[in-house]
C-alpha positions in Angstrom: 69.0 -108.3 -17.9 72.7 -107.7 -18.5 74.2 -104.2 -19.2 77.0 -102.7 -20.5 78.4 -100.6 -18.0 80.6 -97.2 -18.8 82.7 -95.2 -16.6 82.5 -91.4 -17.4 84.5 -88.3 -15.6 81.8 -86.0 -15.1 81.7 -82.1 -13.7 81.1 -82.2 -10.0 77.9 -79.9 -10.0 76.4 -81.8 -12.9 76.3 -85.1 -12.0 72.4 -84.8 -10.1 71.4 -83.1 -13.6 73.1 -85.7 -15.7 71.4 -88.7 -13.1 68.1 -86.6 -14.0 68.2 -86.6 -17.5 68.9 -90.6 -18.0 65.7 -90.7 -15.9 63.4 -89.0 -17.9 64.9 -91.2 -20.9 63.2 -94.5 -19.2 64.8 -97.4 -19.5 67.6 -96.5 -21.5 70.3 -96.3 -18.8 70.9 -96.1 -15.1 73.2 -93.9 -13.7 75.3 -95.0 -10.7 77.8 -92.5 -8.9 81.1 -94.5 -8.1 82.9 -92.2 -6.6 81.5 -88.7 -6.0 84.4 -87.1 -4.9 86.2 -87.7 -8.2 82.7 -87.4 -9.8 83.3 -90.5 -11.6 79.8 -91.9 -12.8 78.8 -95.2 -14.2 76.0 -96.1 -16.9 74.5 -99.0 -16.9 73.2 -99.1 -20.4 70.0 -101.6 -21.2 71.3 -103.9 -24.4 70.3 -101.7 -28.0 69.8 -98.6 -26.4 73.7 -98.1 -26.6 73.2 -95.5 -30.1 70.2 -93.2 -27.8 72.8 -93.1 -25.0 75.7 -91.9 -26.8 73.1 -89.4 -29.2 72.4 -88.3 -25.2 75.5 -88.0 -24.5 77.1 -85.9 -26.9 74.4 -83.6 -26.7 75.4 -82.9 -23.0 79.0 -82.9 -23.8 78.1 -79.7 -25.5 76.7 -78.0 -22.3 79.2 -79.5 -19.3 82.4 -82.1 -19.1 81.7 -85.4 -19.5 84.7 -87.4 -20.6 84.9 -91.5 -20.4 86.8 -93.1 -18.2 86.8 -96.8 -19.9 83.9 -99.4 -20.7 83.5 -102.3 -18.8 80.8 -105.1 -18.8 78.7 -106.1 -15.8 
């Protein structure tokens, strides 16, 4: 299955609570840590579940920093 992948900047102490809460959403992304010293985070977002991750998304944004980095395909 290809995904769309998206880059996100992400607080430090979040990104295990972030990883957690794609997981209970099953199915609709998978969340990769690219570089966990900058706390960059990648999603890899199943095709037409692209609307529930962003409706995820900005509902965290109100909590901790998440902030995209750019969108790339893979």
């Amino acid at each position: 299955m290809k995904t769309i992948g998206k880059l996100y900047s992400i607080d430090k102490k979040s990104v295990g609570f972030v990883k957690f809460i794609f997981e209970a959403y099953d199915g609709i992304a998978v969340v990769e840590t690219i570089d966990r010293h900058a706390s960059i985070i990648k999603l890899h977002v199943a095709p037409g579940c692209e609307t529930d991750v962003d409706a995820v998304l900005n509902e965290l944004k109100k909590e901790i920093l998440i902030e995209p980095v750019s969108d790339i395909i893979d």
